[in-house]
TILUM-408841 format. One record per residue (C-alpha): x, y, z negated; residue number from 1. Coordinates in nm, 4 decimals. Layout:
# residues N
X X | Y Y | Z Z | pos NUM
...
END
This chain:
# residues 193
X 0.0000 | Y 0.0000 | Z 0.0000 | pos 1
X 0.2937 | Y 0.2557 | Z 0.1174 | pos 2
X 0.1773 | Y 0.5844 | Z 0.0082 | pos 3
X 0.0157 | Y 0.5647 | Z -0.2890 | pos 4
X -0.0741 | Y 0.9286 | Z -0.4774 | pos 5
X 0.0002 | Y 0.9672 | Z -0.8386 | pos 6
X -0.3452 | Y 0.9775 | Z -1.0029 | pos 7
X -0.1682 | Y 1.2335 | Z -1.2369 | pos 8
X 0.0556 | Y 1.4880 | Z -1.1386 | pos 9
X 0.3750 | Y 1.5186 | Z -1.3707 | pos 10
X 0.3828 | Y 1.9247 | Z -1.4951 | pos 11
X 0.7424 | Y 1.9691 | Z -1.6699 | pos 12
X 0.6707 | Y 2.3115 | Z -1.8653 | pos 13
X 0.9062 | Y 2.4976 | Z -2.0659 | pos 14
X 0.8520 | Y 2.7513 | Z -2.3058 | pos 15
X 1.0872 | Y 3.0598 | Z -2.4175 | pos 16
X 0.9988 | Y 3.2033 | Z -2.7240 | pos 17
X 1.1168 | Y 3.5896 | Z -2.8244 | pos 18
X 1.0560 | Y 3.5626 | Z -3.2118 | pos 19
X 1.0750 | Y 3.9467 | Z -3.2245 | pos 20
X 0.8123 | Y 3.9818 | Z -2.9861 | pos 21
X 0.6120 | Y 3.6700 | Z -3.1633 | pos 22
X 0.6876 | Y 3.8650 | Z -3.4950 | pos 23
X 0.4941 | Y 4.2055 | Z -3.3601 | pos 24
X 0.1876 | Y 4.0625 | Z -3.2476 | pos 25
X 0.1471 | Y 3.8310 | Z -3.6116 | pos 26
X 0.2109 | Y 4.1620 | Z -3.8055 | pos 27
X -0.0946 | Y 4.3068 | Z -3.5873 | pos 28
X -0.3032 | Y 4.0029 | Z -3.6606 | pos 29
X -0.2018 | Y 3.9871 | Z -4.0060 | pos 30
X -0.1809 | Y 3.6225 | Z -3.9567 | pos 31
X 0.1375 | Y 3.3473 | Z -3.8661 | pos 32
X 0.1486 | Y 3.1369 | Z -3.5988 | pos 33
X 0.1017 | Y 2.7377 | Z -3.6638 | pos 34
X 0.3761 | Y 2.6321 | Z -3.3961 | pos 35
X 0.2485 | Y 2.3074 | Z -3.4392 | pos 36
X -0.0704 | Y 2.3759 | Z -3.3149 | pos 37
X 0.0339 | Y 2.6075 | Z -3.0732 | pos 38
X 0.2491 | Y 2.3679 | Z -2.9239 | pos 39
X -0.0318 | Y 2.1625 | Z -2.8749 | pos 40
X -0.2528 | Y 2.4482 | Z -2.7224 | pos 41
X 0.0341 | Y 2.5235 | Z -2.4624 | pos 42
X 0.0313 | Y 2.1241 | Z -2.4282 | pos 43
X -0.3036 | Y 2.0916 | Z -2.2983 | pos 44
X -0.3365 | Y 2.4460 | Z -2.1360 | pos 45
X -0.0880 | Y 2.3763 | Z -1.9103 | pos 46
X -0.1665 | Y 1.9740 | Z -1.8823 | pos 47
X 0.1621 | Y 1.9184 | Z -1.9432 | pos 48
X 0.3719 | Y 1.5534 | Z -1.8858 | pos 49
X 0.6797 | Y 1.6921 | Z -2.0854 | pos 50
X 0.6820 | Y 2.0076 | Z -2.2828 | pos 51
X 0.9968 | Y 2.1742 | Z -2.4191 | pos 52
X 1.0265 | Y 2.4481 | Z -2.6547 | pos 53
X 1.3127 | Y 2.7351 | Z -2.6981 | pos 54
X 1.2520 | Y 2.9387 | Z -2.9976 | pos 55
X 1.5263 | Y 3.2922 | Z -2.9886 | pos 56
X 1.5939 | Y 3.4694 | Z -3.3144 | pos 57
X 1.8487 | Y 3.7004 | Z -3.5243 | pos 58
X 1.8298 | Y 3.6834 | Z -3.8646 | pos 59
X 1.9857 | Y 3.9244 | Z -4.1788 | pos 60
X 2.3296 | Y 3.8553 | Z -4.2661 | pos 61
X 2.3970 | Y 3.6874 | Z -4.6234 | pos 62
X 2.3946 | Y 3.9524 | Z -4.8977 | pos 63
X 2.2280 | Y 4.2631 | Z -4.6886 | pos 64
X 1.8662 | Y 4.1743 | Z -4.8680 | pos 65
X 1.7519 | Y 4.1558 | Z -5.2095 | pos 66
X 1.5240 | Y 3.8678 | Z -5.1640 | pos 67
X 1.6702 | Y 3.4759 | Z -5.0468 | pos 68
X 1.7044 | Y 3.3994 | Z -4.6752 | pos 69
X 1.6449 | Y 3.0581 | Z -4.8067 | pos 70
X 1.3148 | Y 3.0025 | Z -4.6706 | pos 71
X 1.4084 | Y 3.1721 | Z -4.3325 | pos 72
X 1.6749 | Y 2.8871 | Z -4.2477 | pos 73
X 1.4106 | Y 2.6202 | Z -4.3891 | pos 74
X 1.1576 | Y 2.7269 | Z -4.1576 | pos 75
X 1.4370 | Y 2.7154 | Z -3.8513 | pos 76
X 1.5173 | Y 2.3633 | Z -3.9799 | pos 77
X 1.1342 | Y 2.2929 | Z -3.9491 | pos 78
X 1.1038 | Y 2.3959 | Z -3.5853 | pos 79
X 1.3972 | Y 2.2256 | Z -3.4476 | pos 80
X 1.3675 | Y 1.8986 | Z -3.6641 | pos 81
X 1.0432 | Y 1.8477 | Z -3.7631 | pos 82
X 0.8603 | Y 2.0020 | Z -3.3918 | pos 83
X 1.1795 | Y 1.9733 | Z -3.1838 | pos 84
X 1.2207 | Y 2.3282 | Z -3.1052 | pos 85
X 1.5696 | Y 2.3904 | Z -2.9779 | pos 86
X 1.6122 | Y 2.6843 | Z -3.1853 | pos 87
X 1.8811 | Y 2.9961 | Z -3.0804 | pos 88
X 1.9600 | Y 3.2060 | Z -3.3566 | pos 89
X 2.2612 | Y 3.4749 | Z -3.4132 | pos 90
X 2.3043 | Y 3.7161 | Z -3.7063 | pos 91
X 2.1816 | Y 4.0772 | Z -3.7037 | pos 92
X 2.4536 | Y 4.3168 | Z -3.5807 | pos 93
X 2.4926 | Y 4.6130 | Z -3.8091 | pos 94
X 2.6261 | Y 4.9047 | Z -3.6553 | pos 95
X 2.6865 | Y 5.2391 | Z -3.8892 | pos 96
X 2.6685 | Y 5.5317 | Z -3.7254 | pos 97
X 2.8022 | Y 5.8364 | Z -3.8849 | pos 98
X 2.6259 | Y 6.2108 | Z -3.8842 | pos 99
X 2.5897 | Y 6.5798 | Z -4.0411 | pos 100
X 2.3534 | Y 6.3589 | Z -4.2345 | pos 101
X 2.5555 | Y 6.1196 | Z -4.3519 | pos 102
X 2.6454 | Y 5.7478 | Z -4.2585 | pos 103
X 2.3168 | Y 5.5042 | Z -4.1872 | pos 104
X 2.3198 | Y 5.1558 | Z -4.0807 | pos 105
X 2.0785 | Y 5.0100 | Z -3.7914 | pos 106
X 2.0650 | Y 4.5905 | Z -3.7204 | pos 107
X 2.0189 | Y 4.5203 | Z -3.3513 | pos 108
X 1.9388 | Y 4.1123 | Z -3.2696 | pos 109
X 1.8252 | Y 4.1525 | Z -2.9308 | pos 110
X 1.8198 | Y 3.7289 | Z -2.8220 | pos 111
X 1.7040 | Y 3.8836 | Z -2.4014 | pos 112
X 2.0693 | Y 3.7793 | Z -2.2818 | pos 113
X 2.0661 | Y 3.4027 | Z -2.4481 | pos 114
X 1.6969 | Y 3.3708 | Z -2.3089 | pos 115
X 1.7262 | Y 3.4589 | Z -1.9475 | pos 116
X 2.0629 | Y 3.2481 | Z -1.9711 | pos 117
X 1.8439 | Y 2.9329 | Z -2.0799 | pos 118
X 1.5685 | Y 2.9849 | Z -1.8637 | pos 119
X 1.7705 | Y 2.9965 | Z -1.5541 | pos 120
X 1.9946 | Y 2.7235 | Z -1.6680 | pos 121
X 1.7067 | Y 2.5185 | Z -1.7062 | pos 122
X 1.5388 | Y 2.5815 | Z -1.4192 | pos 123
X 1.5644 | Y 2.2508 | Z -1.2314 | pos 124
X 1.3806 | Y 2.1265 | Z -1.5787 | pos 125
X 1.0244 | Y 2.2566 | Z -1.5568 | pos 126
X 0.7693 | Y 2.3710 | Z -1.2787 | pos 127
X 0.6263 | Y 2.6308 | Z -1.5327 | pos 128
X 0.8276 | Y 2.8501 | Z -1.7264 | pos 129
X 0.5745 | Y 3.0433 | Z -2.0274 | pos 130
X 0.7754 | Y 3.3209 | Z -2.1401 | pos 131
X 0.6800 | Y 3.4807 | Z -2.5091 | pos 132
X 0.7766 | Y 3.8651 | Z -2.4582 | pos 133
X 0.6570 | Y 4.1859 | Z -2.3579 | pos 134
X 0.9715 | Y 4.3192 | Z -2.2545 | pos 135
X 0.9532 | Y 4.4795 | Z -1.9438 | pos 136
X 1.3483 | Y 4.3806 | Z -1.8725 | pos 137
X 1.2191 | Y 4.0209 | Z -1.7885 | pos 138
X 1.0413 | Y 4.1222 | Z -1.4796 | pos 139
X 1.3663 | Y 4.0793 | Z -1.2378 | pos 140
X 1.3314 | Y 3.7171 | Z -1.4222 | pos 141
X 1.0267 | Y 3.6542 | Z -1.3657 | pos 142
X 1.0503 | Y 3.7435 | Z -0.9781 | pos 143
X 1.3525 | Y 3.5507 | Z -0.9441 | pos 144
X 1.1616 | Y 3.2537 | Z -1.0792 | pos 145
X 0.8429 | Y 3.2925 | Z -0.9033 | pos 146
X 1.0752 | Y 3.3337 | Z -0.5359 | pos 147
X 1.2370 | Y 3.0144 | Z -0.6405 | pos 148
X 0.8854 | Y 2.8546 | Z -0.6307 | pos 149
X 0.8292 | Y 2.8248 | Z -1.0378 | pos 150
X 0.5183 | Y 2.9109 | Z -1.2117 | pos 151
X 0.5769 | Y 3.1911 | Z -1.4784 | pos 152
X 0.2867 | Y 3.2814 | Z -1.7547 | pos 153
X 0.3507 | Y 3.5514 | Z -2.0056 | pos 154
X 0.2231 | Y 3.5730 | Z -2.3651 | pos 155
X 0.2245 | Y 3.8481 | Z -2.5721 | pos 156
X -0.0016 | Y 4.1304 | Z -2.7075 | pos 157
X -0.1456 | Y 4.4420 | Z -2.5979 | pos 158
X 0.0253 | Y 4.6704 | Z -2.7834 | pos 159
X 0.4073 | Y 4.5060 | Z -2.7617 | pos 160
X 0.3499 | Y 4.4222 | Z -2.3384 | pos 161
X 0.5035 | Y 4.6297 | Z -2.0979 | pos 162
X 0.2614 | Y 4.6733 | Z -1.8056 | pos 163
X 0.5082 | Y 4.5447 | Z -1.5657 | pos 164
X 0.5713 | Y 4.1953 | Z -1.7312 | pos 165
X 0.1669 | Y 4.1792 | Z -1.7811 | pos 166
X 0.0675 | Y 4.2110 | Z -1.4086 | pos 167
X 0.4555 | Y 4.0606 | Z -1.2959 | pos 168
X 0.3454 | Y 3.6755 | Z -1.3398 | pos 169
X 0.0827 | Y 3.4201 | Z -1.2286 | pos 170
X -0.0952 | Y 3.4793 | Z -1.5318 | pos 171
X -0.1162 | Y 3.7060 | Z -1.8812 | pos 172
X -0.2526 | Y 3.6157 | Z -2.1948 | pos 173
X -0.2885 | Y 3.8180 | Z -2.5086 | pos 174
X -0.1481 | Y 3.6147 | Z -2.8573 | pos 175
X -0.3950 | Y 3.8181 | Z -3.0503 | pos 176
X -0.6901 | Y 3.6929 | Z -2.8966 | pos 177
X -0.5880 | Y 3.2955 | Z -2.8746 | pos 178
X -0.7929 | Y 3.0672 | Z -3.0476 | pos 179
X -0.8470 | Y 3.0891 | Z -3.3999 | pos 180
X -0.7219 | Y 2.7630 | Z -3.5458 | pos 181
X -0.3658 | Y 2.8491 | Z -3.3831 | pos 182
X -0.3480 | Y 3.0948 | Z -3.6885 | pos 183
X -0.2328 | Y 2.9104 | Z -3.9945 | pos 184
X -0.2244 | Y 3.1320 | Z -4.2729 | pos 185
X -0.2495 | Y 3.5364 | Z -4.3940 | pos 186
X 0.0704 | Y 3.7257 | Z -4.3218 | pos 187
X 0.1718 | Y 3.7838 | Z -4.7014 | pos 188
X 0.3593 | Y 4.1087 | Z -4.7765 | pos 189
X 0.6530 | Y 4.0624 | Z -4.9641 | pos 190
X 0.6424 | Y 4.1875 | Z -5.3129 | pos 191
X 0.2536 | Y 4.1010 | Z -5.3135 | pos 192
X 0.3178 | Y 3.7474 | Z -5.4112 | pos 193
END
């Protein structure tokens, strides 16, 4: 029976993840993300075969808070071991700058570079790449990886989205208006324990 068609059609679909980005739109909703249930979603809304998930972040430096970075690096553990997140994470730069003023310290932990490094690397990996950002700096991505015949969503919210990266893929959805259940818990201030 020579050419036989594959009842099912194998999707490979990656997913790059800009916690910063992630981070602005769960402040807005007051809420987290479950990632475990949001892998899921982005399982079945895609009707993925194989699903693999890149998760970019900086964190503080040891000894530049007054609180434990403790359960920051537990939670990192959690995605890569326990949902198999391949987690990319660097240290916040902290650059003093020095004024009239006075001397004042900013943190930069921009992950764009390590992300557009993966998701072209990776390319021959997936049909769809879904792309968690609003930064309008991904749009010569995108088009690169639409001309080289992927599929590119974007995720993010309305008030973090550039309108470039919103109208620059196949397809835009807003986080904050996913469905409920994805939202595990109350964003909890800290101090307000």
């Amino acid at each position: 029976m020579g050419d036989m068609k594959k009842l099912t059609e194998e999707i490979r679909v990656h997913v790059f993840i800009d916690a910063s980005n992630l981070w602005q739109a769960q402040k807005a909703k007051g809420s987290m993300f479950d990632y475990e249930k949001l892998k899921a979603f982005l399982k079945n809304k895609f009707t993925a075969s194989e699903l693999k998930v890149f998760y970019y972040t900086a964190y503080p430096a040891e000894g530049t808070r007054d609180y434990s970075l403790d359960g920051k690096h537990k939670f990192f553990t959690y995605l890569k071991k326990g949902l198999g997140f391949d987690v990319k994470k660097k240290e916040l730069k902290r650059i003093t700058t020095h004024s009239d003023a006075g001397d004042s310290i900013q943190e930069k932990g921009n992950m764009d570079v390590e992300m557009t490094i993966d998701v072209i690397h990776n390319a021959s990996k997936y049909d769809i790449a879904v792309l968690f950002s609003g930064d309008s700096d991904f749009l010569a991505l995108v088009t690169y990886l639409k001309n080289i015949g992927k599929k590119v969503y974007i995720f993010s919210s309305k008030n973090n989205v550039s309108q470039e990266l919103r109208t620059g893929g196949d397809g835009y959805f807003d986080v904050l208006n996913l469905e409920e259940d994805i939202w595990r818990r109350e964003l909890k201030h800290r101090g307000s324990k």
